[in-house]
C-alpha positions, 0 to 999 in steps of 0.5 A: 457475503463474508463477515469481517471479524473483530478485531480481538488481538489489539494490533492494527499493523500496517505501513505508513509510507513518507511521500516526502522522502520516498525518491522513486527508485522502486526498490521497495517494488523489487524487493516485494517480488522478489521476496514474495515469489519465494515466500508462502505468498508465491511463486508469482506470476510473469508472463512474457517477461522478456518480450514487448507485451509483460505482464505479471503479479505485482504487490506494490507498485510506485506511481510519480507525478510531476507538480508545479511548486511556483516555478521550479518543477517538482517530483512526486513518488506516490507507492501504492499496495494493500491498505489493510483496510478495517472495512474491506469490501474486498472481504465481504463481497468473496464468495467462497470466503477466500477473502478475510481478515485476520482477527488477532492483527487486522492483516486481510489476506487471501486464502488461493486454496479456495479462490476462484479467480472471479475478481469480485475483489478486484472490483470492490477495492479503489485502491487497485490493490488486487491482481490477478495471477494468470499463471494459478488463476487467482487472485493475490495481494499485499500480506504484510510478508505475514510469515516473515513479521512473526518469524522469531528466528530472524533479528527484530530488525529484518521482522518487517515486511521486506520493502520496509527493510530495503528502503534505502531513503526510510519512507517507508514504515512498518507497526501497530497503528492501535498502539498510541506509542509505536513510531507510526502513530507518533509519526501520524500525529506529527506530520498529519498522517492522512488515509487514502480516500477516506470517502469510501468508508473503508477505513485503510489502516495503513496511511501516508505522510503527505509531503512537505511544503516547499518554499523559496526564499525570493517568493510566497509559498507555493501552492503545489499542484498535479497536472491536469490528468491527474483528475482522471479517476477517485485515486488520482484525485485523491492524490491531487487533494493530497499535494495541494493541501 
């Protein structure tokens, strides 16, 4: 089993991603392959890309809901990647030590060096942040785009990860969630920032801002609601919890 080390740099960077204003359009997905298949991260995989069955290695991916606002039909766009947790169990249960998280910044990363491609990650992590690269036959998630955050070269604007940077709409945020100041803590205290599934113990640093109520001037406020299927696994009904608080 793999320790997790203290957390001895002072920092706890991840994203705080505004389900409010996020649209859906996946520019965040794209630009996160794109940039992460010619980074220290890639390449990544695409099998079949131009054929029926497609498959490959994706970073984040976006999910959207539809949900009963009182009578008017609603949209939900829900992105989901790497959480950073504080207690990873995608970490501990590594075998080779492939997985680890990084001491001085909280960032959990996986070293495919000496990965074996045995998906014990996969399989601790609820949030399905994990996949496997068919074409290297390991395993590869979020970093944070780690080389492109401490890269002094750029402005301080571009050092964030690259799907913070394209987001055309500003859903999606990037800082030290340790630092009461930094825009992301004002940000969860302000709207009510919220963790992913907090039951499983793992502690995400990264979190979500939920979306804002809806009202109509003609009637009460409406209680939002995910359909049915939405209660299908832990993550959808951790989302559901979500849109109806």
């Amino acid at each position: 089993m793999t320790s997790i080390p203290e957390n001895t740099g002072g920092k706890a960077l991840g994203l705080l991603i505004d389900l409010d204003t996020c649209v859906g359009c996946h520019a965040c997905v794209t630009a996160c392959k794109g940039y992460n298949s010619v980074s220290a991260a890639g390449p990544l995989s695409d099998i079949n890309p131009y054929q029926a069955e497609q498959r490959g290695t994706w970073f984040n991916r976006v999910f959207s809901y539809e949900v009963d606002d009182g009578g008017s039909g609603r949209a939900v766009h829900f992105p989901k990647n790497c959480l950073h947790c504080e207690k990873p169990d995608c970490v501990t249960v590594c075998p080779t030590g492939a997985s680890y998280k990084r001491a001085e910044d909280g960032i959990v990363l996986i070293n495919t060096d000496i990965c074996i491609g045995c998906k014990l990650c996969s399989w601790a992590c609820p949030y399905g942040a994990r996949e496997m690269d068919e074409d290297e036959g390991v395993m590869r998630k979020c970093t944070l785009c780690v080389d492109k955050i401490y890269d002094e070269r750029l402005s301080e604007r571009d050092r964030q990860p690259a799907c913070v940077t394209t987001c055309p709409t500003g859903a999606r945020h990037f800082g030290d969630f340790k630092d009461p100041e930094s825009k992301v803590s004002r940000l969860v205290r302000e709207r009510g920032g919220i963790e992913l599934m907090p039951e499983t113990g793992y502690r995400p640093v990264s979190k979500y801002l939920p979306p804002r109520k809806r009202t109509a001037p003609d009637r009460e406020p409406p209680r939002e609601q995910v359909a049915a299927p939405a209660a299908a696994n832990g993550f959808l009904r951790w989302v559901d919890r979500v849109l109806t608080r």
